[in-house]
C-alpha positions in Angstrom: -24.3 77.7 179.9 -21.5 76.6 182.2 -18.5 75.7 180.7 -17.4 72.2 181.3 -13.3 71.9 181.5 -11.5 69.5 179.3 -10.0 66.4 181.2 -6.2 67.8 180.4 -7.4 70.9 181.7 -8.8 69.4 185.4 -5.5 67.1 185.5 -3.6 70.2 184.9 -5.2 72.1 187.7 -5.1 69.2 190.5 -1.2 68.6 189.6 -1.0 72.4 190.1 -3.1 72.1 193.5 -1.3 69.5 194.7 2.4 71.3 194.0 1.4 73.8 195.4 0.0 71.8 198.8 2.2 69.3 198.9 5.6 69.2 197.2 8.3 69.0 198.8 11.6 70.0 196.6 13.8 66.9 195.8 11.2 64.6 197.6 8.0 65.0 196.8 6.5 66.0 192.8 3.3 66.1 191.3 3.1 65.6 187.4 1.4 64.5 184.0 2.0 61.0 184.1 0.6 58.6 181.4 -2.6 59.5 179.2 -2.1 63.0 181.4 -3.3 61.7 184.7 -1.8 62.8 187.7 0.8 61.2 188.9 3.4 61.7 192.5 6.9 60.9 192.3 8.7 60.3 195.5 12.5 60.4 195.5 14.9 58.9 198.0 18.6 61.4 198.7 19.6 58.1 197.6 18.3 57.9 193.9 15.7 55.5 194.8 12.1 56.4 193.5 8.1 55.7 193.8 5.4 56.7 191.8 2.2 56.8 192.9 -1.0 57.8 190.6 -4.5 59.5 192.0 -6.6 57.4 190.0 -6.8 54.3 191.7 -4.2 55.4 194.5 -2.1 53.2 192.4 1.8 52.9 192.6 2.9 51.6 189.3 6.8 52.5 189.8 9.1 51.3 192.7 13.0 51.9 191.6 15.9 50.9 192.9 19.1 53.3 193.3 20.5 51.2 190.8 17.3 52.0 188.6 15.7 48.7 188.4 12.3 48.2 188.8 10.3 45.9 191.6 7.2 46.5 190.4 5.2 45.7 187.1 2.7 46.9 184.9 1.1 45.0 182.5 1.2 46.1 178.6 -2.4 46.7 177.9 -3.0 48.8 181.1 -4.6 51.4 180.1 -4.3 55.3 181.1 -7.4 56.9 180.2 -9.7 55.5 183.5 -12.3 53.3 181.8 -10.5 50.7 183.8 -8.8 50.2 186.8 -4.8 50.6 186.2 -3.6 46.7 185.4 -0.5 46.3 187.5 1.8 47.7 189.8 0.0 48.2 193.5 -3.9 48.6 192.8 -6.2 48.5 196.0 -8.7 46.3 196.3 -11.8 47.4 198.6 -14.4 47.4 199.7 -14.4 43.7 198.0 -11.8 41.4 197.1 -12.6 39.2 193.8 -16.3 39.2 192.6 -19.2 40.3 194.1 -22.7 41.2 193.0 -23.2 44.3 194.5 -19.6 45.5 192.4 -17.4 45.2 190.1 -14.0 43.0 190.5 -12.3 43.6 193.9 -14.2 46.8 194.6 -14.6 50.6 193.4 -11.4 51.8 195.3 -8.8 51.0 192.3 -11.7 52.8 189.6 -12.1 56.1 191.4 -9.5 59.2 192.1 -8.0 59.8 195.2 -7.4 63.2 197.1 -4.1 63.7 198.5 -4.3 64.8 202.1 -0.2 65.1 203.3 3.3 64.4 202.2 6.3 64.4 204.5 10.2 64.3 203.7 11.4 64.8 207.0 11.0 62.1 210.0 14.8 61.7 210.4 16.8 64.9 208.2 19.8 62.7 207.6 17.7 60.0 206.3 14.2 61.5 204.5 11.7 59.2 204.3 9.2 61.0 201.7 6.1 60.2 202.1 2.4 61.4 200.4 -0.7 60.3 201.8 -4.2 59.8 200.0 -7.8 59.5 201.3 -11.5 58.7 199.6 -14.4 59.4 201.4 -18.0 57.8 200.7 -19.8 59.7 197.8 -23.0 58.9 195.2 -21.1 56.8 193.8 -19.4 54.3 195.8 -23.5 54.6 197.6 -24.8 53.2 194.8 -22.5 49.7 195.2 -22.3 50.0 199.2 -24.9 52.3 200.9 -22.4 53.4 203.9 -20.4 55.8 205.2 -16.5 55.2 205.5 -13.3 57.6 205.1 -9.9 55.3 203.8 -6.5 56.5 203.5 -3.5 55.1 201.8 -0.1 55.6 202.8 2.9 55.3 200.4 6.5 55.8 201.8 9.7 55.6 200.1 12.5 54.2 202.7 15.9 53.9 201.9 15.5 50.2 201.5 11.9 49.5 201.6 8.8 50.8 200.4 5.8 51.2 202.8 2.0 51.3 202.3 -0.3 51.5 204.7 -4.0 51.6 204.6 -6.4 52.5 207.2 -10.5 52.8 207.2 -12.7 54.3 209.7 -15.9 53.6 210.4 -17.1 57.7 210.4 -18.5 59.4 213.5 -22.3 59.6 213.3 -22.6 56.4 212.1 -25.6 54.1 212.8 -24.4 50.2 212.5 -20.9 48.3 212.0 -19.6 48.2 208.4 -17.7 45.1 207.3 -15.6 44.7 204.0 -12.5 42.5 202.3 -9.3 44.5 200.8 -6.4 43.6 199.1 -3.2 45.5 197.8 -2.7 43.4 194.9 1.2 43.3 194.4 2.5 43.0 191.3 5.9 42.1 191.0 8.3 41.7 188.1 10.6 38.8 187.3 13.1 37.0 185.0 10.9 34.2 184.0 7.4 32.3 186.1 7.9 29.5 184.4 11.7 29.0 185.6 11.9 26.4 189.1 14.2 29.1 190.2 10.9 31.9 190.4 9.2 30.8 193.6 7.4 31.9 196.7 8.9 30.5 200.2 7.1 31.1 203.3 3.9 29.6 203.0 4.7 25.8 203.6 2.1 24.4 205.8 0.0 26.8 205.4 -4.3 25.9 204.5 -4.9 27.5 201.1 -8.1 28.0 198.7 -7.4 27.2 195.2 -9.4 29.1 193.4 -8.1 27.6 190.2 -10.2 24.7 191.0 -12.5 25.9 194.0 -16.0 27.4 192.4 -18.1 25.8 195.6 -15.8 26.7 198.7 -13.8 23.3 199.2 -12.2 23.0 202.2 -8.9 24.6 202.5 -5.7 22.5 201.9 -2.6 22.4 203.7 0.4 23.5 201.2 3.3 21.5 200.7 6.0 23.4 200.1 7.2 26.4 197.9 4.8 28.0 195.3 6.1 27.4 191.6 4.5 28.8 188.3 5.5 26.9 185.1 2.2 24.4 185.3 -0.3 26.3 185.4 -3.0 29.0 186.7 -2.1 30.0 190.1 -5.1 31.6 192.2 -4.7 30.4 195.8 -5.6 32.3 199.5 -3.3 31.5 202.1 -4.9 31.8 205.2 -3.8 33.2 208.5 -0.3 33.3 207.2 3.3 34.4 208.9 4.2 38.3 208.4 7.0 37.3 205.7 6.6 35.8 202.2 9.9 35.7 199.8 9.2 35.7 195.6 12.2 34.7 194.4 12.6 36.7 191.7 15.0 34.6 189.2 18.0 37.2 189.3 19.9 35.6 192.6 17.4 38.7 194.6 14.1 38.2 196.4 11.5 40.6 197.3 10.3 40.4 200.6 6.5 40.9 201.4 5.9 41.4 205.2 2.3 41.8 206.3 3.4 44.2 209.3 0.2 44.6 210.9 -4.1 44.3 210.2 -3.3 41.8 207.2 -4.2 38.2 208.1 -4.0 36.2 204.4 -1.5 36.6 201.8 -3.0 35.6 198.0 -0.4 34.2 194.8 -1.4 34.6 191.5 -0.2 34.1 188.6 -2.6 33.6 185.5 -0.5 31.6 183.2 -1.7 31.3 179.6 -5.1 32.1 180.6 -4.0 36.1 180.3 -2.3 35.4 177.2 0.0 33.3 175.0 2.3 36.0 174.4 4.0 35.3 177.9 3.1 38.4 179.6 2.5 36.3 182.3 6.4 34.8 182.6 7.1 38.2 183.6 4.8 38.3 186.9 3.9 37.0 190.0 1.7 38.8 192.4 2.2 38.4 196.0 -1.0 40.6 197.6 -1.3 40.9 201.4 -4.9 40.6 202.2 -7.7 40.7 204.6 -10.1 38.1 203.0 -10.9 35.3 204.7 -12.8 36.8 207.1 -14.1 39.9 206.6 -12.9 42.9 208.5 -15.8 44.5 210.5 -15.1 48.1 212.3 -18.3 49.4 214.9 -19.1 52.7 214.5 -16.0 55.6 215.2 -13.2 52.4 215.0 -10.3 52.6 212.7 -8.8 49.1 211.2 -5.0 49.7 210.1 -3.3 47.4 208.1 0.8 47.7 206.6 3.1 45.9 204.1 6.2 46.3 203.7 8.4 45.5 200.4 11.9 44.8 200.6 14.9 43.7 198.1 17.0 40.8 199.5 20.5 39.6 198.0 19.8 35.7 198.5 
């Protein structure tokens, strides 16, 4: 009878595997993170830090020197993969929102990544550490989409930024275009939604679907001005948007979301009371740069590349 090895057990072996691939001292660490999944820790030279987990290819930690966090992570996430991590960066693909051939934005959050390359060492005065993850078609992700593709994610730790780029290929061999939507789906912490001073700038003018309101594809709107949250459920698709939105984040800061390149929409939400009434959601807002409304189709052998990067400003 072959032995089946205990969860812990596999976690503890592909955290070994992956040390022993792919850590780079000071810069680049695998480890047990929460419910022992396996977790990477990036560190900056200086004191910044990242942490990226393989299930879901999720970053749930972006640190400042200073030690305070960008990012956030809701408090019923849960660690033991029955559901996709609930905050931080999770990855929406090969769907964003629902679909009937799937469940909620797509498998790529729900299933573990492989890690494929790290790198601490672009510029030696100024390490930019780096670790890189990629999934590959299987039985599974078959049984929701019947096609080929290979996707990798990028996450690296700048000095003042924090990159992620994500790339799919259409694979060699392969017999007909493949089309999808994706997502990262930001989550970013903040003083207080509700306060006039939380707000997202950059998007005035803009046509948007409200997806608070739109179950039967209305036509998009024009917005007016800055996005607020203290009213209400926010759920709205900004289409064809400029590279930069600003989330003021209610501390006299701002975090900056450029779309660098491949990512046409950018998507705010915030849920409001309809995640809870214990005012999780004050503590929020997601700013996700997106590929959505149109869908993203690659022929045969082509690569689609897409890049955000997340900044702190002083306002």
């Amino acid at each position: 009878m072959r032995v089946v090895p205990r969860a812990s057990a596999l976690n503890e072996r592909i955290i070994q595997d992956a040390n022993a691939a792919f850590s780079i001292p000071g810069s680049v660490v695998f480890e047990e993170g929460k419910g022992g999944l396996p977790v990477c820790k990036l560190t900056h030279k200086n004191g910044g830090t990242a942490e990226v987990y393989l299930f879901g290819a999720c970053v749930t930690s972006w640190c400042q020197p200073s030690g305070d966090e960008v990012l956030f992570v809701r408090p019923d996430a849960v660690w033991d993969k029955s559901k996709p991590i609930s905050g931080g960066i999770p990855i929406c693909f090969p769907r964003f929102g629902p679909s009937p051939e799937m469940q909620q934005h797509g498998f790529a959050r729900n299933v573990d990544w492989v890690v494929c390359s790290s790198s601490a060492d672009p510029n030696p005065d100024d390490p930019e550490p780096s670790v890189m993850f990629k999934l590959k078609d299987n039985d599974y992700t078959r049984e929701m989409w019947d096609v080929g593709f290979e996707a990798t994610y990028e996450v690296t730790l700048r000095r003042d930024k924090l990159k992620i780029e994500f790339c799919v290929r259409n694979p060699p061999g392969a017999e007909k275009p493949i089309d999808f939507t994706a997502a990262v789906h930001t989550y970013i912490e903040v003083v207080d939604a509700a306060s006039p001073e939380c707000l997202v700038r950059g998007l005035k003018g803009k046509r948007y679907i409200d997806k608070a309101i739109d179950t039967d594809n209305l036509a998009p709107e024009p917005c007016a001005g800055d996005v607020t949250f203290g009213t209400g459920l926010i759920d709205r698709v900004f289409q064809e948007t400029e590279p930069e939105a600003l989330l003021h984040v209610g501390t006299g800061a701002a975090v900056s979301v450029e779309n660098t390149r491949g990512w046409t929409d950018t998507v705010v939400w915030n849920p409001h009371e309809t995640l809870d009434k214990e005012g999780t959601w004050k503590k929020f807002v997601c700013v996700e740069s997106a590929a959505i409304s149109s869908k993203v189709t690659l022929d045969p052998e082509k690569v689609w590349r897409a890049e955000t990067n997340l900044c702190v400003i002083d306002l």
